[in-house]
C-alpha positions, -999 to 999 in steps of 0.1 A, spaced: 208 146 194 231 133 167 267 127 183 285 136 146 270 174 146 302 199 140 304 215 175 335 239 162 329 275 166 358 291 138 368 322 158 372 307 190 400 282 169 414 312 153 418 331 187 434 305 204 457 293 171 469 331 178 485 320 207 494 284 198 535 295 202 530 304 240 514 269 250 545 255 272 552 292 285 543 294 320 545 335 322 526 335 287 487 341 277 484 304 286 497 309 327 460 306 342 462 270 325 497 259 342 485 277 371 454 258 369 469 220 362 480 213 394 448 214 412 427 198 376 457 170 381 445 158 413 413 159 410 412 138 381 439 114 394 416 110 422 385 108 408 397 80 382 419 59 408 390 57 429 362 46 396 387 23 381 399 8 418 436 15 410 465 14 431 470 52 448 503 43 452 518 33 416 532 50 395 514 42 365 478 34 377 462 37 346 482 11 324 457 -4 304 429 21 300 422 45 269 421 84 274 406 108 249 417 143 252 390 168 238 404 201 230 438 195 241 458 231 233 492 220 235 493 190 258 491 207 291 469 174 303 477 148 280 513 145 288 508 141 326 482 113 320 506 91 294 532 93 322 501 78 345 499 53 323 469 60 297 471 51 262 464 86 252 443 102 223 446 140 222 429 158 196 423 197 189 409 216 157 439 240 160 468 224 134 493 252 152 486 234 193 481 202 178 520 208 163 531 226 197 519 194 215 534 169 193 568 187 193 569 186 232 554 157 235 583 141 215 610 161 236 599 141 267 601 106 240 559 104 249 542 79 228 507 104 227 483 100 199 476 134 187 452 144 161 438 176 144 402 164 147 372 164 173 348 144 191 326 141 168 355 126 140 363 104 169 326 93 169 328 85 129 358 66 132 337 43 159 369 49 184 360 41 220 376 48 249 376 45 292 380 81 299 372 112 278 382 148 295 369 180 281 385 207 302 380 243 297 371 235 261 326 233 263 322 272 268 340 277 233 319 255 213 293 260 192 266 237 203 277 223 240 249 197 238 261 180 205 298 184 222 295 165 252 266 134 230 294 132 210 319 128 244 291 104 253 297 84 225 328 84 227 328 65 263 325 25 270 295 15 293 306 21 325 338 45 317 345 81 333 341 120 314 357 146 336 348 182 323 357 217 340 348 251 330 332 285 347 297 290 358 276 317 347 272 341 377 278 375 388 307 363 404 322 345 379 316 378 351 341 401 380 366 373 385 370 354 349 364 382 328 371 415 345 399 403 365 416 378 341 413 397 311 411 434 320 425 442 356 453 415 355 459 410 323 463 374 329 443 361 295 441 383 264 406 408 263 377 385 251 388 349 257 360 347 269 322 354 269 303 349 300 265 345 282 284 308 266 294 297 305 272 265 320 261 267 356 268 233 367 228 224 370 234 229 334 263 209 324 245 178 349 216 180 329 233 179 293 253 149 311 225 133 319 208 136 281 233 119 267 235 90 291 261 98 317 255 105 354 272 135 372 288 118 403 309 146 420 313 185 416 340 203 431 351 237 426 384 255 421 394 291 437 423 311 432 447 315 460 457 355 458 484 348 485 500 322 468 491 327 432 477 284 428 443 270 427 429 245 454 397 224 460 366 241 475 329 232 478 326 264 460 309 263 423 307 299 418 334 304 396 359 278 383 340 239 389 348 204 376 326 176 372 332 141 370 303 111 352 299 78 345 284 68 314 255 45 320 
């Protein structure tokens, strides 16, 4: 599997560029997201500190290690993990988030890296890095085994990929789909399409093709009482993943 293949699907950029002006809005298209970040936050702050044997209890834990954001919308991650302490490459293929991002980002006087590019440009330019996250991005593109060899190569021996996205079950059709888009109204009709979903068995395996082990799952459910997302040994919907390259 060549790691340079072009993984972008054109439509799913255009759909998302549509929205690219509601990215910081937390009552906008983009709410499941900001809904979502707390719970992805602490999984991956865990997950890392625990890899890289960092200090729980600083501030910036990370100071010193490279993070490449796949598919980064308009910064929802990439600004929390510069304030960690990450040197932080963020790149998307839609110019309109990418210039969302960068405006925020430069509100909050972050130094992030961001780039209209992809993995794969990353790969070409021979850029390596400690950490590579690719959340809620692999169900949108157009060939999720060249996307995540190019995420591969994109990693140091040794160094961490974090991915999250939605299984493909029954469940996840009524929840993601049905409720999000049609019932609640919470993402616009046909963000989604439940035949491009990985079951996790999948996403392990395609992993472990391109040289990185799968070393913890976890899932995420929706709280309806609260309106948040927690932890929960649950995969049937929402799940996140966490490697280590080889």
């Amino acid at each position: 599997m060549r790691a340079t293949r072009n993984t972008i699907d054109p439509a799913e950029v255009a759909r998302f560029s549509a929205q690219a002006a509601g990215w910081w809005d937390p009552a906008g298209s983009f709410r499941p997201l900001h809904r979502l970040n707390p719970a992805r936050l602490q999984f991956i702050r865990d997950e890392l500190i625990r890899h890289f044997a960092r200090d729980s209890r600083s501030l910036h834990p990370f100071d010193g290690l490279a993070l490449a954001d796949i598919g980064c919308g308009g910064g929802l991650i990439a600004e929390p993990m510069a304030r960690l302490g990450f040197a932080v490459v963020a790149v998307d293929a839609d110019a309109q988030a990418v210039a969302v991002a960068k405006s925020h980002s430069a509100a909050g006087g972050l130094g992030i890296d961001y780039r209209v590019a992809t993995a794969e440009a990353l790969v070409r330019r021979r850029q390596r890095f400690d950490v590579v996250l690719a959340l809620e991005i692999i169900e949108h593109v157009a060939d999720p085994q060249a996307f995540l060899a190019a995420c591969g190569a994109l990693l140091k021996p040794g160094g961490a990929f974090i991915g999250a996205t939605i299984n493909r079950t029954p469940q996840s059709y009524a929840l993601a789909i049905v409720g999000a888009e049609y019932l609640f109204g919470w993402l616009p009709r046909g963000t989604h399409e439940w035949r491009r979903f990985l079951r996790p068995s999948e996403f392990v395996l395609g992993l472990r093709r391109t040289g990185m082990n799968a070393t913890r799952l976890s899932g995420l459910r929706y709280r309806l009482s609260s309106g948040d997302w927690a932890p929960t040994d649950e995969l049937s919907v929402n799940y996140m993943v966490m490697a280590v390259k080889r």
